[in-house]
N, C-alpha and C positions, 0 to 999 in steps of 0.2 A: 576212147572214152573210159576205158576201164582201167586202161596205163594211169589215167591223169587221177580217175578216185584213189587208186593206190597210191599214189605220188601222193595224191593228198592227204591220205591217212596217216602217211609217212612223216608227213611234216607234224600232221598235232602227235604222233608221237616222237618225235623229236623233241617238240614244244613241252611237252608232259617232261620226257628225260630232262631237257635243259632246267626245268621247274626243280627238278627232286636234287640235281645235283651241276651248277649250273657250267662248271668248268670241267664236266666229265662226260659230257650225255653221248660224247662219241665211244666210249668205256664199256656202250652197253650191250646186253646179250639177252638171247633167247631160246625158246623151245625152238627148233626146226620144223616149218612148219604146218602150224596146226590147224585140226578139223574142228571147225566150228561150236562143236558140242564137249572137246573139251578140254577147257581152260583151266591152270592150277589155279584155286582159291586158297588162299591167306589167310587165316585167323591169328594163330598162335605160334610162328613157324621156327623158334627158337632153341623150345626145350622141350613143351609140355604133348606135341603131335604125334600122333603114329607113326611109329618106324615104316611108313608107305611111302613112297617116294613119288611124285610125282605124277598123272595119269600121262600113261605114254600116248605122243604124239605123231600120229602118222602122216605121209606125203600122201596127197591125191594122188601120186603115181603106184602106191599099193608097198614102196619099200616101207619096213621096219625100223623106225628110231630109237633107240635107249634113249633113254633121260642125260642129258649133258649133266657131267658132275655140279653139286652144287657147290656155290661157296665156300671157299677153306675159313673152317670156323667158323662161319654164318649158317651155321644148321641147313639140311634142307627143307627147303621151303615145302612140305607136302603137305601141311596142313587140313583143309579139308579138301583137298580134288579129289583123292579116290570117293570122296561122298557124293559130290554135286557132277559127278557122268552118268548119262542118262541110260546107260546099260547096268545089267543087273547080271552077274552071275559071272563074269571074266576076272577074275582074281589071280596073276599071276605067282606062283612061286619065284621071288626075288631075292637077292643077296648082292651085299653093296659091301667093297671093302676100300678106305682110302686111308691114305697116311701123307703127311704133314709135317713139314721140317721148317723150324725158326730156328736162324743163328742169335746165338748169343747178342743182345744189344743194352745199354747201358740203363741201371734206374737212376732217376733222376732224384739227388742229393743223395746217394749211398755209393759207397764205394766197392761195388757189384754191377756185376750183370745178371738176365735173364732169357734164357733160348727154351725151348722145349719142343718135345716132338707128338705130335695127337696122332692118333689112330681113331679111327670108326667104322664099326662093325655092325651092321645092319641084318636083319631078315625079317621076313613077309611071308604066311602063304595061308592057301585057303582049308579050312576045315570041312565047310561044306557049303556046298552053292548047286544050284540052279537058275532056269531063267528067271525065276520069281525074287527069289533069296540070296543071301550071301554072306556067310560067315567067317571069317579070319582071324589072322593072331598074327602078332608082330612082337621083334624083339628087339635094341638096340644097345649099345655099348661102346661109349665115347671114353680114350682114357687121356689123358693129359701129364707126360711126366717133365719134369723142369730140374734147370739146370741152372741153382741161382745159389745166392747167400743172401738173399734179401731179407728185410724186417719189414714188417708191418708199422709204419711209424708211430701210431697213437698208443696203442698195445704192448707193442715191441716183443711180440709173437715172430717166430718165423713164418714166412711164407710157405705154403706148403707144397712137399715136392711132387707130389700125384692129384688131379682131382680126377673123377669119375662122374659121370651121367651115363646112369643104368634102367632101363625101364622097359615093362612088358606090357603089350596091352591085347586087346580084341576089340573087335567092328563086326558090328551088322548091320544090314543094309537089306530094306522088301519092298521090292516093287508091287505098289497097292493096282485096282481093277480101272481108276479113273488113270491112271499114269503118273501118279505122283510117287515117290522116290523117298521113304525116311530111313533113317539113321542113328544109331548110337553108336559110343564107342568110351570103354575105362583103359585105363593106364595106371600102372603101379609102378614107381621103381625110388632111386635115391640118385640124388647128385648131392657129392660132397667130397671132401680126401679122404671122408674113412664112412664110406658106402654102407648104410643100415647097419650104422654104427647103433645109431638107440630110434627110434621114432623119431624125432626133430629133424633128423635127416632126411624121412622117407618123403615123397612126392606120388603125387595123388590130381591127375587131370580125368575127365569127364568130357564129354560131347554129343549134341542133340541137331540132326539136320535135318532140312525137308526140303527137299526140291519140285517145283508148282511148274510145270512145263507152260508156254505162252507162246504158241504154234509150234512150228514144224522144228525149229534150231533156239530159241529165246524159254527161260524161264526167271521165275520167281526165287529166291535162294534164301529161309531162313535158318538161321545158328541159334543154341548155345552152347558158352563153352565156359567150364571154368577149369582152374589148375590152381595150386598152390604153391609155381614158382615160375609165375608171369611176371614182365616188364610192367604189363598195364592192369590195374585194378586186380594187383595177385589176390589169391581167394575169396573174390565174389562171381558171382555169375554172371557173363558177360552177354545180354546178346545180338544179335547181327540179322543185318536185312542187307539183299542184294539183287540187284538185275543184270542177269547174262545177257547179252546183246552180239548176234553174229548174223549178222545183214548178209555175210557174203565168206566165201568159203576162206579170204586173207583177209580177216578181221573179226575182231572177237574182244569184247572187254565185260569187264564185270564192276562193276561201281554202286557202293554201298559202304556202311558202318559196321564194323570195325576196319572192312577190309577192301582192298580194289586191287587193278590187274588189267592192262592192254596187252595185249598181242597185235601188231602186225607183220605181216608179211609183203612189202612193196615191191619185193621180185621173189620170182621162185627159190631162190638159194639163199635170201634174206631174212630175217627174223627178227624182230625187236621185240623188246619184251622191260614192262615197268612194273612192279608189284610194290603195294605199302600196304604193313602193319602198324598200330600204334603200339609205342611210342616212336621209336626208331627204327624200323625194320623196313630200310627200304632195299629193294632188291633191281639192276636194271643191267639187262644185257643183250648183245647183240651178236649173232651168229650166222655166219658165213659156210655154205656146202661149196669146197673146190671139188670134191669128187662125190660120187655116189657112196663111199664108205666114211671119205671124211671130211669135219668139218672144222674151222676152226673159231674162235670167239673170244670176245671180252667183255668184261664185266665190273661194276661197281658194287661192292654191296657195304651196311652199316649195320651194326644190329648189336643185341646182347647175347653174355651168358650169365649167368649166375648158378653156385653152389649154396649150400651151409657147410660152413667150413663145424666139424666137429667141437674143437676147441674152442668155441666163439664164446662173447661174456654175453651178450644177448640174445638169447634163442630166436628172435624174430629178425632177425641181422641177415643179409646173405652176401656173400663174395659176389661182387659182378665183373665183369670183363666188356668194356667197350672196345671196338677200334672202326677203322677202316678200311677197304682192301680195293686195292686194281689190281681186275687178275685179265690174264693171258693163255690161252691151251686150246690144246689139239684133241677132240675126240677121234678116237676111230672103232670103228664099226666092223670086229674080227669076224663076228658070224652071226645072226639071227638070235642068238640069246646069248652071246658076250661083246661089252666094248669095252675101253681101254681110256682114258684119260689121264692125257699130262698137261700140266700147269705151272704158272708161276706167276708172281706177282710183286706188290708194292703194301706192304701193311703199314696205316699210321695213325696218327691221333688215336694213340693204344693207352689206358690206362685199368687198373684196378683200383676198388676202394671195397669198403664193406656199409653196410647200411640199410636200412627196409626200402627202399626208392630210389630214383635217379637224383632226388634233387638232397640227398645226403651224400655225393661224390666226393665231398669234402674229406669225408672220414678215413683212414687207414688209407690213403690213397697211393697208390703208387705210380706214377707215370713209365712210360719206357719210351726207350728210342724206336725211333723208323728203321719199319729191318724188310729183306726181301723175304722170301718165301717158294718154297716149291713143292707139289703137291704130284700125289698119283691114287688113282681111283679103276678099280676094276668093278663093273657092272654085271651080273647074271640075271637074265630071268627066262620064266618056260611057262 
């Protein structure tokens, strides 16, 4: 009986994958799997989140999982999960380093190409915590250098050959007398090609949570959040309700406004996993244990970035970057606070443009060609 509810959880996430992405949902991937109480939640998982990766997820069996690398290019999804676990006071000392190779592929109508290689540099750790409290600081450093001769067609700017997403922030987190759980958290940095070059480049995110526990594994999840270089309603304040729901030790989802999130697990070495942010942030993968150290996975994800490019004519303008990716990789699990990830994949429907929103894609646009991708990611934490 309990074979058949997993099987059957299986399918509506199936049904969920098939929904977000309808010719890919076998693509997808996940945390390894997870304890009931906690599930990554999604708000802003782009640009504007804490350099906190993920709440690690552990096996019933008592092994230690790192965090499966996120997305090449699709930011990691950390969003609010280190906010909404229902423990207080476990803040690991973290450090994430991955690097990101694109071949040169063609823009369309210019007689150029563009390839580039990203790097991101990560760190996390705690300042001060107990079982009550919880203070940290995080720091992050995405850099993007290219290898183009392109033009920006409207403008006829060159493209630029560096951009940067640089940001520092802190979290706190106090667990109140009845069991409820709140939260803040600032961030200060710049995304741009010429990083706190003047103010108009700097960036500036904020965050407010509360988590209402609803028995023993279920709570109540409110947000808000705002930032000032979001896909969705950039600089107002956004905010969110959600209900965690984990009936059972392989299955867990959280479904609410702005944000939602299944996890299942329909065998012990399986993991699926479907996440959406607005606008375009969908995230959906699935992950495979062949061994006790590794495992291996694949994945769909869609999503943006955005800069202010320095030089722009309209200070409320930003650079964004869409695309698409199927990836492919192997984690492996060297020792209790280091793993290893290698990847690769398919990047498509890639374009740039400039403008305050999505629905200005028109502008400065740049399209590019279909290019593969291969990616390596080294994980610490203590």
């Amino acid at each position: 009986m309990v074979r058949g509810n997993r099987l059957a959880a299986a399918a509506l996430a199936a049904a969920l994958l098939s929904a977000a992405c309808p010719d890919l949902w076998a693509q997808t991937s996940a945390e390894p799997a997870p304890v009931p109480d906690k599930v990554p939640v999604v708000l802003d998982p782009k640009v504007e989140q804490p350099a906190v990766s993920p709440a690690t997820i552990e096996e019933g069996r008592g092994e230690p999982i790192h965090t499966p690398a996120a997305p090449v290019g699709s930011v990691n999804q950390s969003g609010l999960a280190s906010w909404m676990s229902p423990t207080v006071g476990h803040v690991p000392l973290h450090a994430d380093y991955r690097a990101v190779w694109f071949p040169d592929e063609p823009v369309s109508g210019q007689p150029t190409n563009l390839g580039y290689v990203e790097q991101d540099l990560s760190l996390s750790f705690p300042i001060w915590q107990d079982s009550e409290n919880e203070w940290s600081a995080s720091s992050h450093v995405r850099a993007e250098v290219f290898h183009t001769g392109a033009m920006l067609p409207d403008t006829h700017e060159p493209f630029p050959n560096e951009l940067w997403n640089i940001h520092l922030g802190t979290n706190y987190r106090h667990l109140f007398d009845n069991g409820w759980i709140g939260g803040a958290s600032v961030n200060l940095g710049s995304a741009s090609d010429k990083p706190f070059s003047t103010i108009n480049e700097m960036v500036v995110g904020a965050n407010l949570s509360l988590r209402v526990p609803q028995g023993e594994h279920n709570a109540w999840l409110f947000t808000l959040n705002y930032s000032t270089n979001s896909e969705f309603l950039n600089g107002i304040p956004i905010p969110g309700v959600a209900y965690f729901y984990a009936p059972v030790d392989w299955f867990q989802a959280t479904i609410g406004v702005p944000f939602a999130s299944i996890i299942v697990r329909p065998l012990d070495d399986l993991t699926l996993q479907l996440s959406y942010a607005p606008i375009t942030t969908i995230h959906a993968r699935a992950t495979y244990r062949l061994l006790r150290p590794v495992r291996i996975y694949t994945a769909f994800d869609w999503g943006p970035e955005s800069y202010f490019r320095a030089e722009r004519l309209d200070e409320r303008e930003r650079l964004f970057y869409y695309d698409k990716r199927l990836t492919a990789g192997m984690q492996v699990v060297l020792s209790q606070h280091v793993s290893l990830d290698l990847s690769g994949g398919y990047d498509f429907d890639r374009f740039y443009f400039e403008g305050k929103r999505f629905t200005d894609r028109g502008h400065n646009r740049l399209d590019l060609g279909e290019a593969p991708y291969a990616a390596l990611r080294i994980d610490i934490r203590f």
